[in-house]
mmCIF file as gemmi writes it, N, C-alpha and C atoms, coordinates in Angstrom:
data_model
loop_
_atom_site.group_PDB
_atom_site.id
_atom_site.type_symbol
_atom_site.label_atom_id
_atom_site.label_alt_id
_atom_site.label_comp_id
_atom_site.label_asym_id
_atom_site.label_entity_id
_atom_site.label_seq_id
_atom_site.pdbx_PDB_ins_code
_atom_site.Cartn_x
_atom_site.Cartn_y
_atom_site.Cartn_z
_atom_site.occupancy
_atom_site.B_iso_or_equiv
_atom_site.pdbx_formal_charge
_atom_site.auth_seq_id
_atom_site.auth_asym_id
_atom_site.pdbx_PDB_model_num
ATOM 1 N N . UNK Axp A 1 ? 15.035 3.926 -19.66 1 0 ? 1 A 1
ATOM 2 C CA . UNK Axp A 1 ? 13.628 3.693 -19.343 1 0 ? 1 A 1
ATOM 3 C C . UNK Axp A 1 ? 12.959 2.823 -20.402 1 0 ? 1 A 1
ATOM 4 N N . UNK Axp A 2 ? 13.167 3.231 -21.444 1 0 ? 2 A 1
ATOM 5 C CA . UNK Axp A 2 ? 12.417 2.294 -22.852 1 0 ? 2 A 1
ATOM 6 C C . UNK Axp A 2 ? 12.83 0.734 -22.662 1 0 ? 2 A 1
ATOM 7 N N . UNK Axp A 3 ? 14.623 0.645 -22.005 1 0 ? 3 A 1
ATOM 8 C CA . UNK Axp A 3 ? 14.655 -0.392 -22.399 1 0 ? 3 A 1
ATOM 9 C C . UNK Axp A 3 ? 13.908 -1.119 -21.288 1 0 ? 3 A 1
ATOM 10 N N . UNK Axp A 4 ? 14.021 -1.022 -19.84 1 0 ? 4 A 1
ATOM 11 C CA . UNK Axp A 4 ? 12.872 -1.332 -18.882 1 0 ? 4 A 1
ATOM 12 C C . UNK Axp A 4 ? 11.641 -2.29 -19.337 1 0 ? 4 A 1
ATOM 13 N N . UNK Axp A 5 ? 11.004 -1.024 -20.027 1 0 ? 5 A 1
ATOM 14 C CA . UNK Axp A 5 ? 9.994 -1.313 -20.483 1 0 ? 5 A 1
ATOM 15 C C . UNK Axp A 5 ? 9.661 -2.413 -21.226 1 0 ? 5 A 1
ATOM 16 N N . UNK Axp A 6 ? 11.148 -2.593 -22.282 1 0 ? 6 A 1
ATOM 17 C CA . UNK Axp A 6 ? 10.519 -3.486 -23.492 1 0 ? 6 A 1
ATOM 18 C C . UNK Axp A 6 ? 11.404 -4.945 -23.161 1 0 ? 6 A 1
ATOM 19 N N . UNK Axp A 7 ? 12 -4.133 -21.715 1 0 ? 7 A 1
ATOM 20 C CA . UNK Axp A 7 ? 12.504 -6.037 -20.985 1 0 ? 7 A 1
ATOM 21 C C . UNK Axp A 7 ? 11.027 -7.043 -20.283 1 0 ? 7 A 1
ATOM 22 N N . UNK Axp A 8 ? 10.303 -5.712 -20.026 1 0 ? 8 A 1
ATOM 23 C CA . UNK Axp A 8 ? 8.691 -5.654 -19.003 1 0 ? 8 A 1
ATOM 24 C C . UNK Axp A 8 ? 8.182 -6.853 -19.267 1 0 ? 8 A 1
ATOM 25 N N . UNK Axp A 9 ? 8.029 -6.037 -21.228 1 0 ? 9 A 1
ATOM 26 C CA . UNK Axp A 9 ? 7.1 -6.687 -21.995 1 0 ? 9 A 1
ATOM 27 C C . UNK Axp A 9 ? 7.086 -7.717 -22.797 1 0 ? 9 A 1
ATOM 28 N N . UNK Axp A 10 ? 8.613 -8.332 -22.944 1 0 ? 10 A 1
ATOM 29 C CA . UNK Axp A 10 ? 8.947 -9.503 -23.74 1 0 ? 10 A 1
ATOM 30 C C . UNK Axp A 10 ? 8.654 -10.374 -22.313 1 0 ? 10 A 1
ATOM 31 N N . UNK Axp A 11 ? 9.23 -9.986 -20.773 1 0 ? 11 A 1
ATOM 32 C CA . UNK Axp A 11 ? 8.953 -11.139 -20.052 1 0 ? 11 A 1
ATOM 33 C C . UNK Axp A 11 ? 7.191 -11.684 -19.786 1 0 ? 11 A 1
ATOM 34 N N . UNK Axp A 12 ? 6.5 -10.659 -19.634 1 0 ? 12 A 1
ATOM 35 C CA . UNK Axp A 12 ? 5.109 -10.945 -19.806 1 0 ? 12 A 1
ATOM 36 C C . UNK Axp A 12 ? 4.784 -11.83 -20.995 1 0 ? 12 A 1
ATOM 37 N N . UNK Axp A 13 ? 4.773 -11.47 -22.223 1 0 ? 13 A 1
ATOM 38 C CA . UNK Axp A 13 ? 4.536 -11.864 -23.362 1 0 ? 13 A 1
ATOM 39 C C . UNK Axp A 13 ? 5.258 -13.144 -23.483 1 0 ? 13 A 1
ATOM 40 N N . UNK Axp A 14 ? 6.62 -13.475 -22.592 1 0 ? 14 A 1
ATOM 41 C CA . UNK Axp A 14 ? 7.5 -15.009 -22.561 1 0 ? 14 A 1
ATOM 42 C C . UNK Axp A 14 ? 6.6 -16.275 -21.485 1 0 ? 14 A 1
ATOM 43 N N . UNK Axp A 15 ? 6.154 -15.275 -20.88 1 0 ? 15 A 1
ATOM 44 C CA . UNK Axp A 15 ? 5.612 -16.031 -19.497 1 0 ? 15 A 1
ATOM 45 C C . UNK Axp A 15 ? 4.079 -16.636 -19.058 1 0 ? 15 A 1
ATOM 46 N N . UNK Axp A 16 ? 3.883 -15.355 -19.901 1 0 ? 16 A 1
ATOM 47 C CA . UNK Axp A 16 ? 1.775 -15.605 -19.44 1 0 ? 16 A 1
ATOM 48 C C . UNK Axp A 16 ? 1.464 -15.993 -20.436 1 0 ? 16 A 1
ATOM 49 N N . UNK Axp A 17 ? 0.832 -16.557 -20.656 1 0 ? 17 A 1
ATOM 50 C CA . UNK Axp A 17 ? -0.48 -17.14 -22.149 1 0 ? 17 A 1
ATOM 51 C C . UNK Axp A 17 ? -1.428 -16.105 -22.406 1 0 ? 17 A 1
ATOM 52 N N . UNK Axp A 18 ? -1.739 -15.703 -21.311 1 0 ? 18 A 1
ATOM 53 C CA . UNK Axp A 18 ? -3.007 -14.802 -20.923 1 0 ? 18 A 1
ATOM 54 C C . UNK Axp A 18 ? -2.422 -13.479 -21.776 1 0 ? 18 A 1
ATOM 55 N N . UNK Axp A 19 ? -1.231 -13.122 -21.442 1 0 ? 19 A 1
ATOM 56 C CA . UNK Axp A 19 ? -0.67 -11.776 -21.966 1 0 ? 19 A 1
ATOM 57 C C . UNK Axp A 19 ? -0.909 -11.789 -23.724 1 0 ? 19 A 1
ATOM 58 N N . UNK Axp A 20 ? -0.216 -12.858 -24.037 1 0 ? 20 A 1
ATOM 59 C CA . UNK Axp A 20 ? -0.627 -13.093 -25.228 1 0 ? 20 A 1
ATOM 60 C C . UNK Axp A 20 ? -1.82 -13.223 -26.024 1 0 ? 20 A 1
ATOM 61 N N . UNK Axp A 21 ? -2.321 -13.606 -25.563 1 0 ? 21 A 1
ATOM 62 C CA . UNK Axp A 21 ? -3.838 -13.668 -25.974 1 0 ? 21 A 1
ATOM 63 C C . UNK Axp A 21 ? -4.437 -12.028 -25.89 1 0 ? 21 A 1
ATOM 64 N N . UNK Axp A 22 ? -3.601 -11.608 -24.436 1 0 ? 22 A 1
ATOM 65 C CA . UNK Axp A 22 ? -4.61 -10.319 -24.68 1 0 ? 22 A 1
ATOM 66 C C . UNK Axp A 22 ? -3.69 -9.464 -25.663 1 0 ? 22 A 1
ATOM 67 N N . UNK Axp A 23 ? -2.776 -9.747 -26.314 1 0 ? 23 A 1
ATOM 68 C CA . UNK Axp A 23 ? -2.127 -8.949 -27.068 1 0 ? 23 A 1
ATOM 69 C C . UNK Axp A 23 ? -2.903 -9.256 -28.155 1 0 ? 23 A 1
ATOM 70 N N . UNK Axp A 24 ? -3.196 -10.785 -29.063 1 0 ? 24 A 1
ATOM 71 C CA . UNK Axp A 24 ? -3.8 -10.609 -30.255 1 0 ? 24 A 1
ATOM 72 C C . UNK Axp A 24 ? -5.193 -10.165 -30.197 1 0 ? 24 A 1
ATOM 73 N N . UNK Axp A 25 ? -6.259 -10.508 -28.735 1 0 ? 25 A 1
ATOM 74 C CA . UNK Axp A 25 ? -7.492 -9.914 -28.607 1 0 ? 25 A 1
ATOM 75 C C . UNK Axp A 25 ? -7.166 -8.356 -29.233 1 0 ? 25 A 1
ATOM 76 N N . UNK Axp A 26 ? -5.925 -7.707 -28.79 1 0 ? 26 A 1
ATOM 77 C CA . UNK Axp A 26 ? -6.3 -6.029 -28.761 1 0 ? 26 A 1
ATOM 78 C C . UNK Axp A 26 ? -5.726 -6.136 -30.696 1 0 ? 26 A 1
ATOM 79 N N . UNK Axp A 27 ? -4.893 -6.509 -30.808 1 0 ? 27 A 1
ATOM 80 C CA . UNK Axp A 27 ? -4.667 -6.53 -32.882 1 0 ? 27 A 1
ATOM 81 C C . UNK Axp A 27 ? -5.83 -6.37 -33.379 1 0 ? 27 A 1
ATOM 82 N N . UNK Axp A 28 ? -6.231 -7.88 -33.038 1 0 ? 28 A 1
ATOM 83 C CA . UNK Axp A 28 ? -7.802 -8.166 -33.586 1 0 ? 28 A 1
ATOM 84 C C . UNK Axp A 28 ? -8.339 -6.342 -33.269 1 0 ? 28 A 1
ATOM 85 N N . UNK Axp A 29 ? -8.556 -6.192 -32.499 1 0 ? 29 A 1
ATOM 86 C CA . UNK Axp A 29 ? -9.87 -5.097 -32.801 1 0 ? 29 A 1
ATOM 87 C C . UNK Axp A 29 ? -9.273 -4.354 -33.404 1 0 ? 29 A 1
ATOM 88 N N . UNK Axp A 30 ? -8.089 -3.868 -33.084 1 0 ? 30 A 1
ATOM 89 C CA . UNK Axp A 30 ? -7.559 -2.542 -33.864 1 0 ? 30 A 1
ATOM 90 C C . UNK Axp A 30 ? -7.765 -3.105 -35.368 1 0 ? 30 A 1
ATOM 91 N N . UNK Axp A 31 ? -7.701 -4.392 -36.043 1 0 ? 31 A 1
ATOM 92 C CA . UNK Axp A 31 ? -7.804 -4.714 -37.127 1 0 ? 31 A 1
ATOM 93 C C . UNK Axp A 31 ? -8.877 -4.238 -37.75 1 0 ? 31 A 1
ATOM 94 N N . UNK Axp A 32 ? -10.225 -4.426 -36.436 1 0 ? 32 A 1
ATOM 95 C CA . UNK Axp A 32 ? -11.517 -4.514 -37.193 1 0 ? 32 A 1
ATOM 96 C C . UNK Axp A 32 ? -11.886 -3.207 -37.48 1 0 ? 32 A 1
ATOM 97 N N . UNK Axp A 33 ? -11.668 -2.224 -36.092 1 0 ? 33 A 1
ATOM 98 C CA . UNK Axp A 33 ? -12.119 -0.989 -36.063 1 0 ? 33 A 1
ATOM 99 C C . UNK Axp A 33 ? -11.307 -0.305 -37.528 1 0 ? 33 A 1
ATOM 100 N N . UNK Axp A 34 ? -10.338 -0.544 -37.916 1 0 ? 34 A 1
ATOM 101 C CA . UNK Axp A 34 ? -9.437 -0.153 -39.099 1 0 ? 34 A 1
ATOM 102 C C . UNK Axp A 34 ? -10.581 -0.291 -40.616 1 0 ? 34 A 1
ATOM 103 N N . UNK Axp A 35 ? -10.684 -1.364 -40.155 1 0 ? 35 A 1
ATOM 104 C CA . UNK Axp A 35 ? -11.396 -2.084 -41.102 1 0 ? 35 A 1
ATOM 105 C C . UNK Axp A 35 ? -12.818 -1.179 -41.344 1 0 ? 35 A 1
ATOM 106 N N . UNK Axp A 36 ? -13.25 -1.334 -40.355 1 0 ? 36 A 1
ATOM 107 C CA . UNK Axp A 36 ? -14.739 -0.454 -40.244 1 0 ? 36 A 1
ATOM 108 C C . UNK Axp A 36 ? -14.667 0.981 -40.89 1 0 ? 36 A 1
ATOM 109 N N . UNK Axp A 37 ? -13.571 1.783 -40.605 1 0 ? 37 A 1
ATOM 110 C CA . UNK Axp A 37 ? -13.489 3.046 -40.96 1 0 ? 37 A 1
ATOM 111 C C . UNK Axp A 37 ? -13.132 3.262 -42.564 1 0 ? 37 A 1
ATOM 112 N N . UNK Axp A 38 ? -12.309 2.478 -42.806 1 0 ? 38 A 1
ATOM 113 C CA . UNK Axp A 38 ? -12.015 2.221 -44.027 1 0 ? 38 A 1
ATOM 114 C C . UNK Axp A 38 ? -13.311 1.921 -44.933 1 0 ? 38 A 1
ATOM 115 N N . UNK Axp A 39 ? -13.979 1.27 -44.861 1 0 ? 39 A 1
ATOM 116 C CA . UNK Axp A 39 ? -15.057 0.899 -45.253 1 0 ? 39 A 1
ATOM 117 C C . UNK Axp A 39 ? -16.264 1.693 -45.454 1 0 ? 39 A 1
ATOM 118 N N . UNK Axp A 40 ? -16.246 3.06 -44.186 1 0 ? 40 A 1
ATOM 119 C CA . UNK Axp A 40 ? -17.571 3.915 -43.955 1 0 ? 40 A 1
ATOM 120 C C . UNK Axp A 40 ? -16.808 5.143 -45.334 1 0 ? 40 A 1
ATOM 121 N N . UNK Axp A 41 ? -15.424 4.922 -45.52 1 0 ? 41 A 1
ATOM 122 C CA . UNK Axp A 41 ? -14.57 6.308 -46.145 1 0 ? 41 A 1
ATOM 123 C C . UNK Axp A 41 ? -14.348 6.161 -47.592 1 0 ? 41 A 1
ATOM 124 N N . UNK Axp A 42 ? -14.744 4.98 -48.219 1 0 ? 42 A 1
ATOM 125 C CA . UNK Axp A 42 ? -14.187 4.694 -49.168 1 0 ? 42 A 1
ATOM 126 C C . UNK Axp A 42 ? -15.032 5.221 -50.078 1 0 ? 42 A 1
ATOM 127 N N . UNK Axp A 43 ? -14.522 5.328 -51.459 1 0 ? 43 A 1
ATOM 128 C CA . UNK Axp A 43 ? -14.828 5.932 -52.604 1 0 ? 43 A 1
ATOM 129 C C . UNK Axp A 43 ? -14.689 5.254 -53.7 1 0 ? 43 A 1
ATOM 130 N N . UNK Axp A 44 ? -15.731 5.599 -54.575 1 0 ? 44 A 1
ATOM 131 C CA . UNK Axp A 44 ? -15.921 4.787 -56.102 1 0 ? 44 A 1
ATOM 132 C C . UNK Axp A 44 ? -14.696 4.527 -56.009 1 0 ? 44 A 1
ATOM 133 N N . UNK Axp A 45 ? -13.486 5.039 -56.377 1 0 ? 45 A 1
ATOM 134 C CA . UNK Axp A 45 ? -12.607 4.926 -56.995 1 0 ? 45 A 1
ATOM 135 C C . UNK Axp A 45 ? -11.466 3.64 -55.841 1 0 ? 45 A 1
ATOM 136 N N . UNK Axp A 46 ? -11.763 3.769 -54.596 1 0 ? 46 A 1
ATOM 137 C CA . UNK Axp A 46 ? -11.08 2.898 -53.777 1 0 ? 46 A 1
ATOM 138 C C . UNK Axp A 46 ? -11.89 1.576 -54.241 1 0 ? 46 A 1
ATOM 139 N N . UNK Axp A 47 ? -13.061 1.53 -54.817 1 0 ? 47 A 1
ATOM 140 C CA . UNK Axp A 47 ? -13.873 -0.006 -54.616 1 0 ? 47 A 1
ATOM 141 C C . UNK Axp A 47 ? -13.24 -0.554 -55.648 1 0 ? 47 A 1
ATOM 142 N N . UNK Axp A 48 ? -13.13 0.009 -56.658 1 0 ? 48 A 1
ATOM 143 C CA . UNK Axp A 48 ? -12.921 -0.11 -58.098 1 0 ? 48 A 1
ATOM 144 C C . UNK Axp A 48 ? -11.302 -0.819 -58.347 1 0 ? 48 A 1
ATOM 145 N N . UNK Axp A 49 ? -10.201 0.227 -57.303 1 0 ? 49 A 1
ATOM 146 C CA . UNK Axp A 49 ? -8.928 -0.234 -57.769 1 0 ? 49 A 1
ATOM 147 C C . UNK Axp A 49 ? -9.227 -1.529 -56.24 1 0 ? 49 A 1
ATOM 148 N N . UNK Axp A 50 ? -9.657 -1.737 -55.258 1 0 ? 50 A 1
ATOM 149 C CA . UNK Axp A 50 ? -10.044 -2.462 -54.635 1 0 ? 50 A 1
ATOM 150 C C . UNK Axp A 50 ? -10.205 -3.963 -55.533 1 0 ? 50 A 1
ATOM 151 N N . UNK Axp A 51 ? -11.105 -4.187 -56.456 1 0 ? 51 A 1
ATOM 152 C CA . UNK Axp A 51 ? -11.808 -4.869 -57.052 1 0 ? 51 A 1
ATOM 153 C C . UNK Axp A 51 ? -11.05 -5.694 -58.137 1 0 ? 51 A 1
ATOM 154 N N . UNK Axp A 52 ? -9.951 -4.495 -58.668 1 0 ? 52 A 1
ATOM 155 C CA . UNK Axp A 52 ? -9.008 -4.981 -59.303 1 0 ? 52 A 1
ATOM 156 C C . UNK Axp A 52 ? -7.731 -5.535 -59.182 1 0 ? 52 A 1
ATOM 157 N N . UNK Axp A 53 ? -7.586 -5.346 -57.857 1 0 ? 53 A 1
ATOM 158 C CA . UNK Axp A 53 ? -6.254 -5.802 -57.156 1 0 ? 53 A 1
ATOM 159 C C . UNK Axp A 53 ? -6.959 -7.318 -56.89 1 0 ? 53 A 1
ATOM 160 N N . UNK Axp A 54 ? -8.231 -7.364 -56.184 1 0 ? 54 A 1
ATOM 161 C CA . UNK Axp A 54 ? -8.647 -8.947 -55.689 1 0 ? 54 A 1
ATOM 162 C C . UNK Axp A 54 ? -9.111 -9.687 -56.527 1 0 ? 54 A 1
C-alpha cells in the first residue's frame, strides 16, 4: 500500500506544475506557522543563544 502511494505521489509531483507548487505553497506555511510559534515561546535565553549564533 505505501508503495502505491509514494508511486501516486512522485507521478503527480513528475507531471503537474500545479502539484508542485501546491507542495511548496503547503512547506511555506508549515514554515511560517513553525516560525510563529517559535517566536510567541521563546525565552531570554533562546534570544540570547539566538543572537549569538547570527
Amino acid at each position: 500500500m505505501k508503495d502505491d502511494l509514494r508511486s501516486t505521489d512522485r507521478y503527480w509531483l513528475a507531471n503537474y506544475l500545479e502539484s508542485q507548487l501546491d507542495l511548496l505553497e503547503s512547506r511555506h506555511a508549515l514554515e511560517v506557522i513553525s516560525t510563529h510559534f517559535s517566536a510567541l515561546w521563546d525565552t531570554e535565553e533562546d534570544l540570547t543563544r539566538m543572537c549569538e549564533c547570527h
